[in-house]
C-alpha positions in Angstrom: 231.3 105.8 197.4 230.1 108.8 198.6 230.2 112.5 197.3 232.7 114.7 198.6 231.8 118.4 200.1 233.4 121.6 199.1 234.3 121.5 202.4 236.4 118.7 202.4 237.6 119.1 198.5 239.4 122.2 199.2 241.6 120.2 201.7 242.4 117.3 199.7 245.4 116.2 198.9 246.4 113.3 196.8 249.1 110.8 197.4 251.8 110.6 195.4 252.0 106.6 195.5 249.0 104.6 195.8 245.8 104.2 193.4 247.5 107.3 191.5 243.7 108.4 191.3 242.4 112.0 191.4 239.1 113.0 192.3 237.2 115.5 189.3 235.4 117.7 192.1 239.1 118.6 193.3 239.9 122.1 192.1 243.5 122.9 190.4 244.0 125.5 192.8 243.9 123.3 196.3 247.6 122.9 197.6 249.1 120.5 200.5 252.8 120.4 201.7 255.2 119.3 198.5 256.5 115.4 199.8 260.5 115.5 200.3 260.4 111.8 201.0 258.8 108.7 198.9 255.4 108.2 200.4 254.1 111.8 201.7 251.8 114.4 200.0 252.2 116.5 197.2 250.2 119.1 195.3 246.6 118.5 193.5 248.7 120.2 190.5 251.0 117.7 190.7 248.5 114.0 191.3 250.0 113.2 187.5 253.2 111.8 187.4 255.6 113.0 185.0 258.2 109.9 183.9 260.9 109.5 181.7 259.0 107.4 179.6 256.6 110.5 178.9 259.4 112.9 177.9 261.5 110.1 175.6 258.4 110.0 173.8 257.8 113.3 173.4 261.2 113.7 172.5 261.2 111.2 170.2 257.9 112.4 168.4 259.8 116.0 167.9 262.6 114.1 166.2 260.6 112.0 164.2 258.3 115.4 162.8 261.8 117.6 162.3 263.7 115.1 160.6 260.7 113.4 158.2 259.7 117.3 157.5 263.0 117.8 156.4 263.2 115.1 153.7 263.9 116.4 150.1 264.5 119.9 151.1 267.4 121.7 150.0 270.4 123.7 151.0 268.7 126.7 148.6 264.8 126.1 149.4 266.2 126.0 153.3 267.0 129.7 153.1 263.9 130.9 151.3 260.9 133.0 153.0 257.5 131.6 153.3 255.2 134.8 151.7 253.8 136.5 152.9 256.7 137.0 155.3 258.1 134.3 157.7 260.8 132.4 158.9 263.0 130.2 156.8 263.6 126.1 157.5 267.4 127.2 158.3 266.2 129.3 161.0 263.2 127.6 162.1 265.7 124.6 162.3 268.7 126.2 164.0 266.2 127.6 166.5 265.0 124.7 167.6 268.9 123.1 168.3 269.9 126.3 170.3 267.2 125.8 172.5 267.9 122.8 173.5 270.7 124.2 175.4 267.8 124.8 178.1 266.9 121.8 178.6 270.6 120.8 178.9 271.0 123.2 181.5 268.3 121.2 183.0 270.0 117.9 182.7 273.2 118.9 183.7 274.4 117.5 179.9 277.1 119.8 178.0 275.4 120.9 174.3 277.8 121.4 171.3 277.1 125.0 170.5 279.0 128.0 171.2 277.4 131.6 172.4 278.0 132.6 169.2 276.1 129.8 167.3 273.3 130.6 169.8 273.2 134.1 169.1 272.4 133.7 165.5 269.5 132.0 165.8 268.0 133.5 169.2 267.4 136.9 167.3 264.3 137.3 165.1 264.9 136.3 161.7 264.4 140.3 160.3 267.9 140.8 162.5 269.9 137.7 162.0 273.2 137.9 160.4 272.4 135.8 157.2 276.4 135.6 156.4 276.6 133.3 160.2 273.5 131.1 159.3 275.0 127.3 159.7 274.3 124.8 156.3 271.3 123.2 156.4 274.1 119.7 156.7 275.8 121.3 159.6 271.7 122.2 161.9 270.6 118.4 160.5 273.7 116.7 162.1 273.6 118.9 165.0 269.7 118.2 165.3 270.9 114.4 165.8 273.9 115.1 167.8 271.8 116.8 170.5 268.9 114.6 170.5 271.2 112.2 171.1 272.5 114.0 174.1 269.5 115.0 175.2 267.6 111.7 175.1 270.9 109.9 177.2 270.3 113.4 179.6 266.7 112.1 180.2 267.4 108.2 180.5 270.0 109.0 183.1 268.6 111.8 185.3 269.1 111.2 188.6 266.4 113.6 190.0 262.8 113.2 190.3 261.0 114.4 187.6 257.9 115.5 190.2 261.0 117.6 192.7 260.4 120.9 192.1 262.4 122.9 190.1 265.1 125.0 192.1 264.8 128.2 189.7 261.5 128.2 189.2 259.8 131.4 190.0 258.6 132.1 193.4 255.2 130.8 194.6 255.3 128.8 191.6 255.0 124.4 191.2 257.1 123.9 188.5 258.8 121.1 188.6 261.7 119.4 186.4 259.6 117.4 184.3 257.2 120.1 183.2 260.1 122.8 183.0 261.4 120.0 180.5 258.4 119.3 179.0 257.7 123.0 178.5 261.2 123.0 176.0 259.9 120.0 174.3 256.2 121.5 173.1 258.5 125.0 172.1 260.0 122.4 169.7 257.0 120.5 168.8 255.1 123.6 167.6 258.4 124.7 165.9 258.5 121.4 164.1 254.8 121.3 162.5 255.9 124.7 161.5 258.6 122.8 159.2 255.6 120.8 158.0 254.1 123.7 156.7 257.3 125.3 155.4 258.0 122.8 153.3 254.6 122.9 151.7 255.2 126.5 151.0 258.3 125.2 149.0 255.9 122.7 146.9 256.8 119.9 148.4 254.1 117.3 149.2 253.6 116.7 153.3 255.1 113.6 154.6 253.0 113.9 157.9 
């Protein structure tokens, strides 16, 4: 096959359905018209599918680090600091379930918690009101409740994941799947913080 030009690189397109291919001499920066029906263009940026396979996995993954770092730790060694200075399992736990009402937003799927519930745990933890913090119980069997919801959100959404997203800012490509997917690596770094947390608390990793 022969080389491609500059030229004719920086004019590409790639088809959404097809060989699902791209070429490496494309740069990310090269844009075409964004397909509204099956079979037209879209974007270089967006040659890579996003499925729901992808985000159940990476959902699933997230689950599988919180609740496995979570093992053996208690009610007590959930509200203690890391030292030097850090955030606790409670918090780092709570935070990641009020987030997820983001990505049900997204979804269109109702999540259990209140504004209040989301307000303690959307401050920093220097400025959280300790005496609202939720039981370590109450965050693990909300943690299950809403991946629960949020893995049914993904299985049935009716939208495709590569449409762009309609509040996305303007000029910009995001689309559903990687505003999702966005939600899903805040949790996933949140979650191997839990790891190390709970080897600050002298608990072997399970990891």
């Amino acid at each position: 096959m022969a080389e491609w030009s500059n030229a004719a690189a920086s004019k590409a397109v790639v088809p959404l359905v097809g060989t699902g291919g791209s070429n490496p001499s494309l740069s990310a920066t090269d844009t075409a018209p964004v397909r509204k029906q099956p079979g037209q263009y879209r974007p270089i940026e967006q040659s890579i599918r996003m499925t729901t396979d992808d985000l159940l996995a990476q959902l699933g993954f997230c689950h599988f680090c919180i609740i496995t770092n979570l093992e053996e730790v208690t009610e007590a060694q959930a509200l203690q600091e890391p030292k030097p200075s850090g955030n606790p399992v409670n918090y780092v736990l709570g935070h990641i379930v009020a987030y997820r009402t983001h990505v049900c937003k997204i979804l269109e799927v109702k999540h259990p918690w209140n504004d209040a519930k989301f307000s303690v745990y959307d401050e920093s933890w220097p400025k959280t009101d300790k005496a609202k913090l939720l039981s370590l119980a109450k965050l693990k069997a909300d943690e299950e409740q809403t991946h629960a919801i949020l893995k049914a959100g993904i299985e049935n959404f009716a939208i495709d994941w590569d449409d762009l997203w309609p509040q996305r800012k303007e000029g910009s490509l995001q689309t559903y799947g990687r505003r999702v997917q966005f939600f899903l690596q805040h949790e996933a770094y949140h979650a191997g913080q839990l790891g190390s947390l709970r080897r600050s608390l002298g608990l072997p990793g399970k990891i």
